[in-house]
VEXMARGU-609982 format. One line per field, with one value per residue (C-alpha): x, y, z; residue in one letter. Coordinates in nm, 3 decimals, decimal comma. Layout:
N
u <- X:...;
v <- Y:...;
w <- Z:...;
torgu <- A:...;
//
This chain:
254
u <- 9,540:9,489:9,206:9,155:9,270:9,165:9,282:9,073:9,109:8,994:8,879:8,554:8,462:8,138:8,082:8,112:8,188:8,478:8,781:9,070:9,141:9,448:9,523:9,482:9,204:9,028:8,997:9,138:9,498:9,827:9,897:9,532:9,644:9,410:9,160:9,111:8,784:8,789:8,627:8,865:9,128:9,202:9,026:8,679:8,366:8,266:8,567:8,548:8,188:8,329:8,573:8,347:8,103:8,408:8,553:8,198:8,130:8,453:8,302:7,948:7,831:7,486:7,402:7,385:7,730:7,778:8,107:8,192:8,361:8,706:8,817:9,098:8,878:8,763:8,386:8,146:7,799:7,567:7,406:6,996:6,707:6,622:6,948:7,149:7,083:7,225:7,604:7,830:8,175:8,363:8,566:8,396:8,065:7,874:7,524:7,294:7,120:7,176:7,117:7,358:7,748:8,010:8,311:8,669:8,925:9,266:9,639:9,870:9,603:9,481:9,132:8,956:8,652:8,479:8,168:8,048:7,984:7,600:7,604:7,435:7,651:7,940:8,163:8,431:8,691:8,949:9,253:9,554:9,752:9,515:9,272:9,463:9,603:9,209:9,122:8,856:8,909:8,774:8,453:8,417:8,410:8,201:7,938:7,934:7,957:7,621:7,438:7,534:7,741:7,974:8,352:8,456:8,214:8,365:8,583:8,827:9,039:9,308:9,409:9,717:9,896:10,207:10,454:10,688:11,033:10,864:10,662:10,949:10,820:10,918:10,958:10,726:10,516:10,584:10,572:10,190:10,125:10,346:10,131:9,804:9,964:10,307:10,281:10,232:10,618:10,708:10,546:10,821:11,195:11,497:11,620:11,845:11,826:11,561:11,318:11,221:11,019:10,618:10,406:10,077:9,966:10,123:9,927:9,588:9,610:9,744:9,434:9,178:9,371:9,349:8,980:8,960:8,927:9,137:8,993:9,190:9,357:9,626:9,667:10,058:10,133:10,300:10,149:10,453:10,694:10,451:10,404:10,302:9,990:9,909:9,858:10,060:10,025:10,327:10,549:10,374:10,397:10,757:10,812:10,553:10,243:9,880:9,804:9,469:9,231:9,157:8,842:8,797:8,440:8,254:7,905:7,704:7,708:7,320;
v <- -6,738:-6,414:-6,175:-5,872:-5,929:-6,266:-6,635:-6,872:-7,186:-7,215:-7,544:-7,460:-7,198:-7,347:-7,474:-7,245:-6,862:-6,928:-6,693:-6,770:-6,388:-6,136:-5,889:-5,629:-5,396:-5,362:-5,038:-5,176:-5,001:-5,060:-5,379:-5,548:-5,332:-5,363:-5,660:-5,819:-5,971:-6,090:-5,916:-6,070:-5,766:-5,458:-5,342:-5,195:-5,367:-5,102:-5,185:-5,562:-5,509:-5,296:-5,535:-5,829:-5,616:-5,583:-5,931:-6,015:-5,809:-5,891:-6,205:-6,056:-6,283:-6,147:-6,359:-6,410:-6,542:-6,748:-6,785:-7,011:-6,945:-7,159:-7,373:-7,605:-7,901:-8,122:-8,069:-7,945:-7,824:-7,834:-7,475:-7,484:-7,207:-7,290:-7,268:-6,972:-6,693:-6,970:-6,918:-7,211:-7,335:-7,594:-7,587:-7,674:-7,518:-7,721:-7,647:-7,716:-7,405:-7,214:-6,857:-6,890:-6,832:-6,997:-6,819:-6,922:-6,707:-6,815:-6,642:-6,955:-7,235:-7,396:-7,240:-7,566:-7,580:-7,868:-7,945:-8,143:-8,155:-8,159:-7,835:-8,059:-7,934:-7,669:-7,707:-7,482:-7,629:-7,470:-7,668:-7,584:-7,847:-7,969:-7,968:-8,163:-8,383:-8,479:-8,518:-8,278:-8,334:-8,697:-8,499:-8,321:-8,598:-8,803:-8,540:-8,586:-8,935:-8,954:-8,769:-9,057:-8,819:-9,031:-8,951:-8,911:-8,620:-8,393:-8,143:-8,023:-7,697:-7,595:-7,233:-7,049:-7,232:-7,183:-7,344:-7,667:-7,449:-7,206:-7,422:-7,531:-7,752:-7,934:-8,321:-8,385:-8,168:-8,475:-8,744:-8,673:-8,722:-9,066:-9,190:-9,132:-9,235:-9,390:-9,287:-8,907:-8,951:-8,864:-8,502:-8,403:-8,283:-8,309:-7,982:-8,003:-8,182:-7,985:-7,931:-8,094:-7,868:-7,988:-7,999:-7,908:-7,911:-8,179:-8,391:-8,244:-8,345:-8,693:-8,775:-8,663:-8,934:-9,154:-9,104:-9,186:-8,809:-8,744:-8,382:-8,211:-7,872:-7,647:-7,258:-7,294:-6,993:-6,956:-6,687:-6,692:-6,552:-6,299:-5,998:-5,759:-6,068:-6,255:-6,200:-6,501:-6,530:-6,724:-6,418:-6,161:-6,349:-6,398:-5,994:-6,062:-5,883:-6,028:-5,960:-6,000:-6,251:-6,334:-6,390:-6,737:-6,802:-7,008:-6,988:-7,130:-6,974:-7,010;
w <- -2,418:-2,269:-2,340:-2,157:-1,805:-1,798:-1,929:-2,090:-2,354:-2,693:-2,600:-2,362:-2,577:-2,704:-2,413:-2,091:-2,088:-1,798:-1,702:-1,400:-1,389:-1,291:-1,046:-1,325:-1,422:-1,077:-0,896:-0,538:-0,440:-0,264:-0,205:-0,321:-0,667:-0,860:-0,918:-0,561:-0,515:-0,119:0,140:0,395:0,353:0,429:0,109:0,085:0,003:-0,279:-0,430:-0,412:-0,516:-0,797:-0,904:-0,907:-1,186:-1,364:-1,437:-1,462:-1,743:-1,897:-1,926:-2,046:-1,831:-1,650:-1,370:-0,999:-0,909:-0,615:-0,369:-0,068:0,240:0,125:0,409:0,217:0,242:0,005:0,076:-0,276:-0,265:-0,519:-0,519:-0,699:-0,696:-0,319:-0,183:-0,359:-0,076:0,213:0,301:0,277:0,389:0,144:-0,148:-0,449:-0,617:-0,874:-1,011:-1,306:-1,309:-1,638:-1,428:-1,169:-1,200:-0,970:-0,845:-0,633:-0,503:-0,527:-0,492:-0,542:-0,536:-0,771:-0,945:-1,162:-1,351:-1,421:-1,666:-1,942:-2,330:-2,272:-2,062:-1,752:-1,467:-1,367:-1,105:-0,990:-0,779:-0,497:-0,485:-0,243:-0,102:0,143:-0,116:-0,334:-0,030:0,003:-0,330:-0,409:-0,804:-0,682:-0,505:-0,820:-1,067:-0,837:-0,844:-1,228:-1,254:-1,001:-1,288:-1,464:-1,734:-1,925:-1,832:-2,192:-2,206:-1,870:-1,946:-1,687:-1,699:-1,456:-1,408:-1,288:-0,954:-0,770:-0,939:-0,879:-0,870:-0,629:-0,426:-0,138:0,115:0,427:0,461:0,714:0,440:0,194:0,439:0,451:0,085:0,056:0,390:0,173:-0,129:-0,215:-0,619:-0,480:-0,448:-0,782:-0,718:-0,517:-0,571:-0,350:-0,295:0,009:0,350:0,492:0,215:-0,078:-0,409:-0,452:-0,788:-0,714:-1,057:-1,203:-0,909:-0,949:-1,354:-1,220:-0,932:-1,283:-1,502:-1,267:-1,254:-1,626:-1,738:-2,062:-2,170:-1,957:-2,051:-1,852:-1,810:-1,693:-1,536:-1,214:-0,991:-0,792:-1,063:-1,193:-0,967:-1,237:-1,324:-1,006:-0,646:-0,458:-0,084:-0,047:-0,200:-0,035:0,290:0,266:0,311:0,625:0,462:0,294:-0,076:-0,269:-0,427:-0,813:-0,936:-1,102:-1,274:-1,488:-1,563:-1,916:-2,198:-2,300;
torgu <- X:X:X:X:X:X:X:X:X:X:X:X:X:X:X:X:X:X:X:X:X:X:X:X:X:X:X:X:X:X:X:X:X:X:X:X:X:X:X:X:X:X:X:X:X:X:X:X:X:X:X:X:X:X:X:X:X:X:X:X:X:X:X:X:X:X:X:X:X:X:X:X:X:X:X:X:X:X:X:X:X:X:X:X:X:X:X:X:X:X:X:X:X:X:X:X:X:X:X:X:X:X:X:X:X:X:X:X:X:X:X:X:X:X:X:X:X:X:X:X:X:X:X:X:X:X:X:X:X:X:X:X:X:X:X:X:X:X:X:X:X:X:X:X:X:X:X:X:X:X:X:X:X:X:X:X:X:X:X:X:X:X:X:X:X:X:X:X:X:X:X:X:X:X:X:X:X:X:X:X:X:X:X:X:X:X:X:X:X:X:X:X:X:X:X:X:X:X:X:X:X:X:X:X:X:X:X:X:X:X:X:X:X:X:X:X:X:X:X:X:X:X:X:X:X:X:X:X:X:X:X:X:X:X:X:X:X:X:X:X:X:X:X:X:X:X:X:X:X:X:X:X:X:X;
//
């Protein structure tokens, strides 16, 4: 469902406060209109900062959140007390501290939290193609499993994506996935000799089945098709020129 400028699921409710947001109700303008939340654009940092406050407060969530530099890799850390001022490059954030929000920034990839029933651990996942090419939903579960939580008792929840009818791809782009993985074969679609179509999501939800995970919930919207909702790189970049970040977060509700 939708609420505010934000989705969410029923589902985590009573469990995390967590939100994959929009590109509405920020203060940015022109082409990071109106919610972007990267520094790494022509935008301002008093309106990034500004932005930030905002979906963090739509989310009455009042904590210190916490980003990484995103690299497309499949690399987490685990961020504590000691280590929340030190800067980090990966793609995944995971902690047990109750004071401490994690955030990703996506505008086509795929934004996934991660925690379980007990409220141990939170993890927030950033999943593009290379991501997903190196398995970071493996990383993330692994982190869990170490804890020694009980798979039946992680939750996982993936957020907007580029679709599989906009996401066009080349066949040396597919040739990569069948080398690491033969079944990965069924995630792509002929679409004419020189390209083929690729579903991201429908291959991140496969790599956590295979894992064992079965509470696993969708927000299936394509940020692609939905200018007037969601940044997406890959149509701004088309017409030659950048767009903005969302916001994704999840933090614990106690």
């Amino acid at each position: 469902m939708i609420t505010k400028n934000y989705f969410t699921h029923a589902k985590i409710e009573t469990f995390v406060r967590a939100g994959f947001f929009t590109r509405n109700g920020g203060v940015s303008k022109k082409e990071n209109y109106s919610l972007n939340c990267s520094l790494n654009l022509k935008d301002t940092k008093a309106n990034v900062n500004k932005n930030i406050d905002i979906c963090l407060k739509n989310l009455k969530i009042k904590k210190k959140i916490k980003f990484i530099s995103q690299i497309h890799s499949n690399k987490i850390v685990e961020i504590n007390k000691k280590n929340i001022g030190n800067k980090y490059s990966g793609d995944g954030l995971i902690t047990s501290n109750k004071k401490i929000a994690l955030g990703v920034l996506t505008a086509d990839c795929c934004p996934i939290f991660i925690f379980d029933k007990n409220k141990k651990y939170i993890c927030a996942l950033h999943s593009g193609w290379k991501g997903a090419l190196k398995n970071i939903a493996a990383k993330g579960i692994e982190y869990f499993v170490k804890q020694k939580i009980m798979k039946k008792n992680i939750v996982v929840l993936i957020g907007p994506c580029l679709s599989f009818k906009n996401f066009e791809v080349s066949k040396d782009f597919k040739s990569k996935f069948i080398s690491k993985n033969k079944k990965y074969s069924i995630f792509f679609k002929y679409k004419n000799k020189d390209k083929d179509l690729f579903n991201l999501r429908r291959l991140i939800n496969y790599q956590f089945t295979e894992l064992g995970i079965k509470n696993i919930y969708n927000i299936n919207k394509d940020t692609f098709s939905n200018k007037r909702v969601f940044f997406s790189h890959r149509r701004e970049s088309q017409k030659f020129r950048d767009t903005g970040r969302m916001l994704n977060i999840i933090a614990f509700n106690d």
